[in-house]
C-alpha positions in Angstrom: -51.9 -135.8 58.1 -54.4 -138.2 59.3 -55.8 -137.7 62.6 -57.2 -140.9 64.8 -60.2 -139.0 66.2 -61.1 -137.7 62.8 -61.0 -141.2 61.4 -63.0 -142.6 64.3 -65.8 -140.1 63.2 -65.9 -141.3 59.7 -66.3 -144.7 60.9 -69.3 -146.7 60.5 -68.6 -150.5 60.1 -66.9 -150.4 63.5 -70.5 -149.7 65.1 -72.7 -151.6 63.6 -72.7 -155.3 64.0 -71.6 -158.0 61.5 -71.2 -154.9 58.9 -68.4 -156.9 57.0 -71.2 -159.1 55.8 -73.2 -156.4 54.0 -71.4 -155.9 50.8 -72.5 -159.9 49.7 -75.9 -158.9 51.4 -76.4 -156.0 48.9 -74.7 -158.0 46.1 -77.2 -160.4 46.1 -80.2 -158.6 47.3 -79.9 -156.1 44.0 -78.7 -159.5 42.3 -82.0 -161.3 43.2 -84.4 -158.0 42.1 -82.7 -157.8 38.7 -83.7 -161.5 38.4 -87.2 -161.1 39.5 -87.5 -158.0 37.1 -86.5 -159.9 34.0 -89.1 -163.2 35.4 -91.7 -160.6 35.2 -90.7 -158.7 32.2 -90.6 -155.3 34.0 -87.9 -153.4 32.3 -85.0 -152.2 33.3 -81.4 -150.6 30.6 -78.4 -151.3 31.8 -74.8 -149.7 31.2 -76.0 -146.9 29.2 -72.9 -144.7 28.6 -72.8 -141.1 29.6 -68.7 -140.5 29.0 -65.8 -142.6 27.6 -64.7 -144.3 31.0 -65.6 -147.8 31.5 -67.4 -146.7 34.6 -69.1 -144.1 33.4 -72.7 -145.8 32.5 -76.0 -145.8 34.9 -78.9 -148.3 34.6 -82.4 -147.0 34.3 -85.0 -148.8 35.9 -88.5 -148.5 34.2 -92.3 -148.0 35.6 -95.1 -150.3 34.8 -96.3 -147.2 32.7 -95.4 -144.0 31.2 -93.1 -142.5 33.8 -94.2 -139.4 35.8 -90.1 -137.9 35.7 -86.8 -139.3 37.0 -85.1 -140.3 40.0 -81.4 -140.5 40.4 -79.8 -142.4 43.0 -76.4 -141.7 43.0 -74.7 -144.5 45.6 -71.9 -144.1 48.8 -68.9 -145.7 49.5 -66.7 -142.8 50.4 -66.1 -142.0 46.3 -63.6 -144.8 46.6 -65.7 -148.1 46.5 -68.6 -149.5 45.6 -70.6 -149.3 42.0 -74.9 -148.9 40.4 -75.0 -152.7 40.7 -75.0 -152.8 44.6 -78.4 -150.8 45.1 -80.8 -152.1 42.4 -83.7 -152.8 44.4 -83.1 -149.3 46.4 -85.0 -148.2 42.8 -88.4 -150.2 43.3 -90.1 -147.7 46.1 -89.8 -145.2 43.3 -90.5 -147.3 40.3 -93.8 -148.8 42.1 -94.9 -145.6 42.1 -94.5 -144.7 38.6 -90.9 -143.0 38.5 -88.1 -143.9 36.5 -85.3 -144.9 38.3 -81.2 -144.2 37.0 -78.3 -145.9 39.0 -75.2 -143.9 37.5 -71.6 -145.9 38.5 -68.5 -143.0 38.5 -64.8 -143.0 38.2 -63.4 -143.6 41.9 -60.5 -142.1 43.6 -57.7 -142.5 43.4 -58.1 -142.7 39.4 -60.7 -139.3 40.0 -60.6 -137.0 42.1 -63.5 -135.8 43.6 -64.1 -132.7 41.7 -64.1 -134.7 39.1 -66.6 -136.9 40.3 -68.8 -134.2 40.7 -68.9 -133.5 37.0 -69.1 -137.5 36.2 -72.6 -137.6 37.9 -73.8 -133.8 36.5 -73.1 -135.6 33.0 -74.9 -138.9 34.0 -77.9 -136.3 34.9 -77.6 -134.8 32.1 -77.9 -137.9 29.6 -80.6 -139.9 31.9 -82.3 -136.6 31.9 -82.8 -136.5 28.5 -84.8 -140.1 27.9 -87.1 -139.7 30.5 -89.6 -136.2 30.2 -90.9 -135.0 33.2 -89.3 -133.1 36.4 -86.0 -134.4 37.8 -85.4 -135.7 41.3 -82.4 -136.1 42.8 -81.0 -138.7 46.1 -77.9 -139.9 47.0 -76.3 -141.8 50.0 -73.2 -140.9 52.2 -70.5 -139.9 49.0 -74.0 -139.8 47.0 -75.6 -137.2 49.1 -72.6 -134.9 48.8 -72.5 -135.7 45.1 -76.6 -134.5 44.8 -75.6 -131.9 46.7 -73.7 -130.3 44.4 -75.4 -130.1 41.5 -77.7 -127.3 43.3 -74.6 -125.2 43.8 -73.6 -122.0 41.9 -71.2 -123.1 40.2 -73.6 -124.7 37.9 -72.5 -128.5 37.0 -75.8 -129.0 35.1 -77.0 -127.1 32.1 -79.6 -124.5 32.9 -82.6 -126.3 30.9 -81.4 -129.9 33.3 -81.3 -127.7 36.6 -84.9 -126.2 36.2 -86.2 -129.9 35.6 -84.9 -130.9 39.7 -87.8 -130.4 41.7 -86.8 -132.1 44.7 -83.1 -133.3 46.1 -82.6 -135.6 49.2 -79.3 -135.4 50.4 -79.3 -139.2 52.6 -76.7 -139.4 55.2 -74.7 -137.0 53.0 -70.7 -135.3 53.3 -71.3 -131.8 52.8 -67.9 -130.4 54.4 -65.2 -132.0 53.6 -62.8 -129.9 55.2 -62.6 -132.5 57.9 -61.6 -135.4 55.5 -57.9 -133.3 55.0 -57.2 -135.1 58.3 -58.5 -139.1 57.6 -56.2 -142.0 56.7 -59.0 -142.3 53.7 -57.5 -138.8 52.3 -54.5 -140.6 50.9 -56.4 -142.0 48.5 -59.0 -139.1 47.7 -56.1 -136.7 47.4 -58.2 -133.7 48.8 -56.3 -130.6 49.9 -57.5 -127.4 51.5 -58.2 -125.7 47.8 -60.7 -128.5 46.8 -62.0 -129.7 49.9 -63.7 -125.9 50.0 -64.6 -126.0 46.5 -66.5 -129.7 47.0 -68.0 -128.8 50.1 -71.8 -127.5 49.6 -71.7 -125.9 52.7 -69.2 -123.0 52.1 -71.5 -122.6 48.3 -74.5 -121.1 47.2 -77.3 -122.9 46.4 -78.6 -121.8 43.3 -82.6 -120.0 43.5 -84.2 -121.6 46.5 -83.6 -125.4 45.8 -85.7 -127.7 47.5 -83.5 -130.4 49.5 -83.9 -132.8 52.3 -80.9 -133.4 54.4 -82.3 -137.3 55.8 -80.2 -139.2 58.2 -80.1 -141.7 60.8 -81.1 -141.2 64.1 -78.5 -144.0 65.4 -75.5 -142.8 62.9 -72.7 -141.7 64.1 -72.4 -138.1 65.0 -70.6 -136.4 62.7 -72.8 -138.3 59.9 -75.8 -136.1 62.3 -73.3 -132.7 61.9 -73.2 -133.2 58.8 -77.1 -133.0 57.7 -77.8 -130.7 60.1 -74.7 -127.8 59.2 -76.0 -128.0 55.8 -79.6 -127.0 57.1 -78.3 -123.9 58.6 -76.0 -122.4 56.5 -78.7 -123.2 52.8 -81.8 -122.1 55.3 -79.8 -118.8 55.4 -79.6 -118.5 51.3 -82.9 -119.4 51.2 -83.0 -122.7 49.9 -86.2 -124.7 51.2 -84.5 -127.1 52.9 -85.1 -129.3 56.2 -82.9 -131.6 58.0 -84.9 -134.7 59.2 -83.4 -137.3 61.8 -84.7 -141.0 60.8 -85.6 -143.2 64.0 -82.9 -144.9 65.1 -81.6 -146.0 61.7 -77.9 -146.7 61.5 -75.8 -145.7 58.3 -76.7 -148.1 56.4 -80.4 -149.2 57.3 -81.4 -145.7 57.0 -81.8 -146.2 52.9 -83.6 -149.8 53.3 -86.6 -148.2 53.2 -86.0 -146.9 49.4 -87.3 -151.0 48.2 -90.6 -149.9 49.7 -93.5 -148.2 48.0 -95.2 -146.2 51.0 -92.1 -146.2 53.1 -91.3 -142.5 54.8 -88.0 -142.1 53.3 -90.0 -143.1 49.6 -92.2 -140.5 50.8 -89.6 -137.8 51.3 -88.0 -138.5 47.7 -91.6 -138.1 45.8 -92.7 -135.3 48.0 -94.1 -132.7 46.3 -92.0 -129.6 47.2 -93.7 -126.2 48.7 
């Protein structure tokens, strides 16, 4: 049964200003670096299939050179909205400095659930994994954060000889109990009961070996979005996982991954830091 509060939390549009205009502003801004990659003949594959759903393909944006490993950015929009072709510029912080970049698109809910989600993007890890060499990094946003999230859990969505490649795993802005969603308008379409919404959350799992993981969000988010990052910190810090929850400025939900287009920006930083 939805519950007004619990909706409220979820909420970000509501407190940021003139939010209705930002799916046409990411539109066109991924729209406009696609275009500038093929003027300057920089590389980049797109719907490369990693299942038999018409969704189920990632982009890979390519480095200048020989790429040092692989990013994956897996994107938000609450599993039920949004696709890879939304964030293509996100890539160009990592690509500029010699990583390659995959943008997997998944199955949304209602046609998935989100279990099966999970398994969509360990697949998409698994085939982007195997055309680039190198170690494996993993970020995701809001839906994509939860969804990076997993695959360092026990359960073990990727193959062994995939899991030992991930080095280093930012969890931006991420969903990691989603427990609370049983109670949002939103669950009517993401069809989550108690059984699943425990099974999905990272929280209440085991991180397998000591994972390193960033839990990254926005200062000036909204709270729970703050709860969230930092509940995750306390409950992997005690299974040993080197993980650290960092709070980003003032940076709203959707700001807070701006600074992915940018070489030398801190959150760029984060994602190709060398873990300890």
């Amino acid at each position: 049964m939805a519950n007004s509060k619990w909706d409220d939390a979820f909420e970000n549009r509501a407190y940021i200003p003139n939010s209705a205009q930002l799916p046409t502003i990411w539109t066109e801004r991924a729209s406009r670096y696609r275009s500038e990659a093929l003027a300057a003949n920089r590389r980049i594959d797109t719907d490369i299939p990693y299942g038999n759903h018409a969704r189920e393909v990632f982009d890979i944006v390519w480095p200048d050179t020989e790429p040092k490993g692989l990013l994956v950015f897996v994107h938000g929009g609450y599993w039920v909205r949004l696709d890879k072709s939304y964030w293509t510029d996100l890539a160009e912080g990592a690509r500029a400095n010699g990583w390659a970049v995959c943008l997997p698109s998944y199955v949304l809910a209602p046609e998935a659930r989100i279990r099966d989600i999970t398994r969509q993007i360990g697949a998409a890890v698994t085939k982007a994994a195997k055309r680039v060499n190198g170690p494996v990094r993993l970020a995701g946003h809001s839906a994509g954060g939860h969804l990076v999230s997993r695959m360092l859990c026990d359960d073990r969505i990727l193959p062994a000889d995939i899991q030992q490649r991930v080095i280093h795993t930012v969890s931006i802005s991420g969903l990691h109990d989603l427990r609370a969603l049983l109670q949002v308008e939103m669950n009517t379409s993401l069809r989550l009961d108690a059984e699943e919404a425990s099974a999905e959350s990272p929280v209440l799992l085991r991180p397998i070996g000591q994972p390193s993981i960033t839990a990254w969000v926005g200062g000036g988010e909204r709270p729970e979005f703050i709860r969230q990052s930092q509940l995750i910190a306390l409950m992997w810090q005690g299974l040993d996982a080197r993980i650290t929850c960092h709070l980003d400025g003032q940076h709203n939900h959707f700001t807070v991954i701006d600074g992915l287009k940018e070489p030398d920006s801190a959150i760029t930083s984060e994602v190709l830091r060398e873990p300890t």
